[in-house]
VOKE-519751 format. One line per 2 residues: number of its first residue (from 1); their letters; for each residue z, y, x of C-alpha. Coordinates in steps of 0.02 Angstrom, whole numbers, plus 50000, padded with zeros to 5 digits. Example, Ala and Ser with C-alpha at 12.3 -4.5 7.8 and 13.67 -1.06 7.14 Angstrom:
% VOKE-519751
1) AS) 50390:49775:50615 ~ 50357:49947:50684 .
***
This chain:
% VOKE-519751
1) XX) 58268:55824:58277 ~ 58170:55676:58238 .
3) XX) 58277:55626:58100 ~ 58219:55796:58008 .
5) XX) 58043:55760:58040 ~ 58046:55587:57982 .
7) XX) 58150:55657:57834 ~ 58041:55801:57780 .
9) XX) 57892:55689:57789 ~ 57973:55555:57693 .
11) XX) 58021:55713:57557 ~ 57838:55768:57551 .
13) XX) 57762:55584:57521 ~ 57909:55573:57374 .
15) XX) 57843:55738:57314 ~ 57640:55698:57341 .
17) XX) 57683:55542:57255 ~ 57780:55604:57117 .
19) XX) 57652:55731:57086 ~ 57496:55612:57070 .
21) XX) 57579:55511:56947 ~ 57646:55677:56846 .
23) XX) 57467:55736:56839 ~ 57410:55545:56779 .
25) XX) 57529:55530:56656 ~ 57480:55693:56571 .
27) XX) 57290:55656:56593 ~ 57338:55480:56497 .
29) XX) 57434:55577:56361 ~ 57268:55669:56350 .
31) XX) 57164:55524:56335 ~ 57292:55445:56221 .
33) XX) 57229:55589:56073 ~ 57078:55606:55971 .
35) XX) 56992:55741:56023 ~ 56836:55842:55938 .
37) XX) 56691:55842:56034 ~ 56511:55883:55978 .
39) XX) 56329:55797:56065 ~ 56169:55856:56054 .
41) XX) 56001:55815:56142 ~ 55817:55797:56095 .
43) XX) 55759:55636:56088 ~ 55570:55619:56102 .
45) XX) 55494:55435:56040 ~ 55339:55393:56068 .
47) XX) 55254:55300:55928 ~ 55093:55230:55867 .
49) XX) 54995:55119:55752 ~ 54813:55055:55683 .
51) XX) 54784:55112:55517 ~ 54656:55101:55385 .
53) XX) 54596:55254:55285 ~ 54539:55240:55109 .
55) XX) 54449:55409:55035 ~ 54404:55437:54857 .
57) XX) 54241:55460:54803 ~ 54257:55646:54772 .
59) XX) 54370:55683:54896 ~ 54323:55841:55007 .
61) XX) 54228:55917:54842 ~ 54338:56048:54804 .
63) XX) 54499:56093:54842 ~ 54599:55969:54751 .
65) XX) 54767:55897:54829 ~ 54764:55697:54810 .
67) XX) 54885:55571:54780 ~ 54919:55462:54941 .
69) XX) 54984:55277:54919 ~ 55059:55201:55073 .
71) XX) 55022:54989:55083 ~ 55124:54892:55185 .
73) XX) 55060:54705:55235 ~ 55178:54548:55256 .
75) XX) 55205:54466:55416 ~ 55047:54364:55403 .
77) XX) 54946:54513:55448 ~ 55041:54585:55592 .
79) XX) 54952:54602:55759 ~ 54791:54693:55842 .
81) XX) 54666:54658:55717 ~ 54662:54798:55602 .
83) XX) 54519:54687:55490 ~ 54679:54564:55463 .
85) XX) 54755:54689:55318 ~ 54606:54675:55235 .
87) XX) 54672:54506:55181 ~ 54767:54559:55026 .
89) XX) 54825:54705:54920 ~ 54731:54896:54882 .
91) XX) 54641:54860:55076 ~ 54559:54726:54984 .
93) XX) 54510:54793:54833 ~ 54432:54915:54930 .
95) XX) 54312:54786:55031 ~ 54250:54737:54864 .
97) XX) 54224:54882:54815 ~ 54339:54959:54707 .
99) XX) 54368:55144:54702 ~ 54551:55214:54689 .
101) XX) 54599:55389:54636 ~ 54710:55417:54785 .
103) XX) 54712:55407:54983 ~ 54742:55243:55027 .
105) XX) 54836:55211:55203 ~ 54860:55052:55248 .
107) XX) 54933:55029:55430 ~ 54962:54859:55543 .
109) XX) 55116:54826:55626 ~ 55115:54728:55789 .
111) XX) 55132:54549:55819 ~ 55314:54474:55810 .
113) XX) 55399:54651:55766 ~ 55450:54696:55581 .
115) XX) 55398:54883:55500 ~ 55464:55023:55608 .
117) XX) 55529:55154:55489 ~ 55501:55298:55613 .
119) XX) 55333:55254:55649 ~ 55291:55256:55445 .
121) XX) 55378:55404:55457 ~ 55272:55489:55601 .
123) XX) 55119:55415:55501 ~ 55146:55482:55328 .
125) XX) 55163:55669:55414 ~ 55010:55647:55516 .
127) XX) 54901:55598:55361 ~ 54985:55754:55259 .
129) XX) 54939:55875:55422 ~ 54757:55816:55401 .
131) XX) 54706:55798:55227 ~ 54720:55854:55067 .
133) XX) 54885:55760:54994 ~ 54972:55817:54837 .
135) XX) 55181:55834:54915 ~ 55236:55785:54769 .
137) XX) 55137:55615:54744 ~ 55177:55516:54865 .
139) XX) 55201:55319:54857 ~ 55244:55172:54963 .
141) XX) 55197:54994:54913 ~ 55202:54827:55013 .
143) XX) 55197:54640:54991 ~ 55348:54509:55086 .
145) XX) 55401:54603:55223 ~ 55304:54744:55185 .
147) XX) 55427:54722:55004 ~ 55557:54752:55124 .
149) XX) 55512:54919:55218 ~ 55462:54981:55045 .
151) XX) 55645:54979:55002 ~ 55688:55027:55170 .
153) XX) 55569:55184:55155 ~ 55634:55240:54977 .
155) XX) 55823:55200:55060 ~ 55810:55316:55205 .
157) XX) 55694:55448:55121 ~ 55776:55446:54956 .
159) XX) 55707:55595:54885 ~ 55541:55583:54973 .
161) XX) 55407:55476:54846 ~ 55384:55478:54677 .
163) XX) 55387:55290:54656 ~ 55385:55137:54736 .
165) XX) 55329:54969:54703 ~ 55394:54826:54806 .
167) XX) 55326:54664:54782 ~ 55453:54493:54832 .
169) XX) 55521:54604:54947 ~ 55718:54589:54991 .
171) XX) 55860:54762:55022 ~ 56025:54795:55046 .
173) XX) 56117:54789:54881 ~ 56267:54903:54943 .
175) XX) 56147:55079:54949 ~ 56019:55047:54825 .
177) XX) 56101:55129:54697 ~ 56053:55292:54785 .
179) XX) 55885:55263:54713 ~ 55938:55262:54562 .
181) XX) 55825:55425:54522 ~ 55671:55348:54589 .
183) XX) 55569:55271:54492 ~ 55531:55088:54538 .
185) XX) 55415:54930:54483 ~ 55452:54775:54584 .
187) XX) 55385:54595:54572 ~ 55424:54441:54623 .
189) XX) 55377:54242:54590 ~ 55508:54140:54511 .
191) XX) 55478:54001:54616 ~ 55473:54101:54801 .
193) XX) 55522:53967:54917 ~ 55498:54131:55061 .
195) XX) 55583:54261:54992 ~ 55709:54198:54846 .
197) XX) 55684:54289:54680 ~ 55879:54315:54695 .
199) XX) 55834:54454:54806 ~ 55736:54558:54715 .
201) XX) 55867:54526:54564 ~ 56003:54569:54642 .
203) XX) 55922:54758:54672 ~ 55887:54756:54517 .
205) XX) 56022:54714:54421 ~ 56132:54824:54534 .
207) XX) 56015:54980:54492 ~ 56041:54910:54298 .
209) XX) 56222:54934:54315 ~ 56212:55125:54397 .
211) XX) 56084:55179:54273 ~ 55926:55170:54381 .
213) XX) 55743:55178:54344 ~ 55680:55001:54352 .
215) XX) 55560:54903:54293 ~ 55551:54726:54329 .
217) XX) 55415:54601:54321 ~ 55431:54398:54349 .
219) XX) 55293:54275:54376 ~ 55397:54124:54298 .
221) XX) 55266:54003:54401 ~ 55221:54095:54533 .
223) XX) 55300:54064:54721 ~ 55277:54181:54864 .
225) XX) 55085:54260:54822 ~ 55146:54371:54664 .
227) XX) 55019:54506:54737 ~ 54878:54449:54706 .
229) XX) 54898:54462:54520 ~ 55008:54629:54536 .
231) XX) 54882:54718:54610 ~ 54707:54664:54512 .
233) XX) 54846:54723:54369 ~ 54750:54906:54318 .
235) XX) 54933:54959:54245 ~ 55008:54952:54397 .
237) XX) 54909:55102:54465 ~ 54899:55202:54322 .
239) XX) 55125:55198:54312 ~ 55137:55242:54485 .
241) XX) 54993:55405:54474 ~ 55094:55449:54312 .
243) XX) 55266:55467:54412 ~ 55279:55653:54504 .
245) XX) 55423:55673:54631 ~ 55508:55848:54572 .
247) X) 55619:55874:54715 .
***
C-alpha cells in the first residue's frame, strides 16, 4: 500500500513538473516573436522661461496681425538675468532705440543648459494666444548656440516659419535637406575659432546639392562675433519680412 502512495505521488510531481515546464516553454516561444503592441499616455511637462517683449510702435492701433521674430542668445547670456540678452542682437537694437516692424521675443535660457526646443515651442504658442501675430510670418533667429536651436527649430517644425536666419550656428547635416523649402540666410566668420565655419558650410552646401533655398553670407575676417555686423545689416530684416510661410 505504501508503494502506491509513494508511486502516485512520485507520478503527480513528474506530471506537476512536466507541466510547469510545458507551460514555460510555450510562454518562451511567445516571447521568442515580435508582437504588435500599441502605448499611449499623456505626458504633461512643465515648462518655463524669462522673456523679453518687443512691441511696435503702432501695435494695438487697429486690427492688424504682426510679424513675430523669435531671437535666440548664445551661451554667454544664459542664466537669471533677463537684462543679460540685451547684450547683442534685435534686444539690443531695441535699447538704443530702434523700432522694428514686428514683435520681437527674445527669451533667456538658464545657466549651464542649452535651448530647450519644447519650451520655444510652449513660448511661441503662448505669444500667438495673446497678441496679434500674423500665422503665417513667423521667424526664428539666433547667434552661437542660439545658431544652433535655430536649425533645431526649423528641423523639428519644418513647415512652421517662413524663414530663418542662423548666425555661426552648427546642425545635423543628415536631415537638413528637409528644409529645403524654407527659406534660409545664415552667417558665419571665416575665422570662428568657436564654432568652425565648416559647420555652417556643410548645411549649406548639403541644401545646395538637394535644391534648397539658401543664401549664404561669409565675413572672410571675422571670428566668432559675425552678429554684430549681421544684424545693424537693414537687408537682413527687410528678406526675412518679405518671406510668407504658405503652408
Amino acid at each position: 500500500m505504501k508503494k502506491i502512495i509513494v508511486a502516485g505521488l512520485l507520478l503527480t510531481g513528474m506530471n506537476f513538473f512536466y507541466g510547469c515546464s510545458a507551460a514555460k516553454e510555450e510562454t518562451d516561444m511567445k516571447a521568442s516573436h515580435q508582437q504588435i503592441k500599441h502605448f499611449t499616455k499623456v505626458v504633461k511637462t512643465r515648462v518655463s522661461t524669462d522673456y523679453l517683449l518687443y512691441l511696435p510702435q503702432d501695435y494695438g492701433k487697429d486690427d492688424k496681425k504682426w510679424p513675430l521674430v523669435l531671437f535666440l542668445h548664445g551661451a554667454g547670456e544664459r542664466g537669471s538675468d533677463i537684462n543679460i540678452v540685451k547684450r547683442h542682437g534685435p534686444p539690443k537694437l531695441v535699447e538704443q532705440g530702434k523700432e522694428f516692424p514686428f514683435i520681437l521675443v527674445s527669451p533667456q535660457c538658464p545657466e549651464d543648459q542649452m535651448w530647450s526646443i519644447a519650451t520655444l515651442d510652449a513660448l511661441i504658442i503662448e505669444i500667438q494666444d495673446k497678441y496679434e501675430v500674423d500665422p503665417a510670418r513667423l521667424y526664428v533667429t539666433g547667434l552661437s548656440m542660439g545658431g544652433y536651436a535655430t536649425w533645431k527649430m526649423a528641423e523639428t517644425f519644418p513647415d512652421r516659419f517662413a524663414a530663418i536666419a542662423p548666425i555661426c550656428g552648427w546642425g545635423n547635416v543628415s536631415t537638413v535637406c528637409n528644409l529645403k523649402s524654407l527659406p534660409i540666410w545664415t552667417f558665419h566668420g571665416k575665422k570662428d575659432r568657436s564654432v568652425p565655419f565648416s559647420k555652417t558650410e556643410e548645411l549649406v552646401d548639403a541644401l545646395k546639392k538637394c535644391g534648397g533655398n539658401v543664401q549664404f553670407t561669409v565675413y572672410p575676417d571675422a571670428g566668432h562675433d559675425s552678429w554684430t555686423e549681421t544684424y545693424n545689416n537693414p537687408k537682413l530684416y527687410e528678406w526675412m519680412l518679405k518671406q510668407t510661410n504658405n503652408h
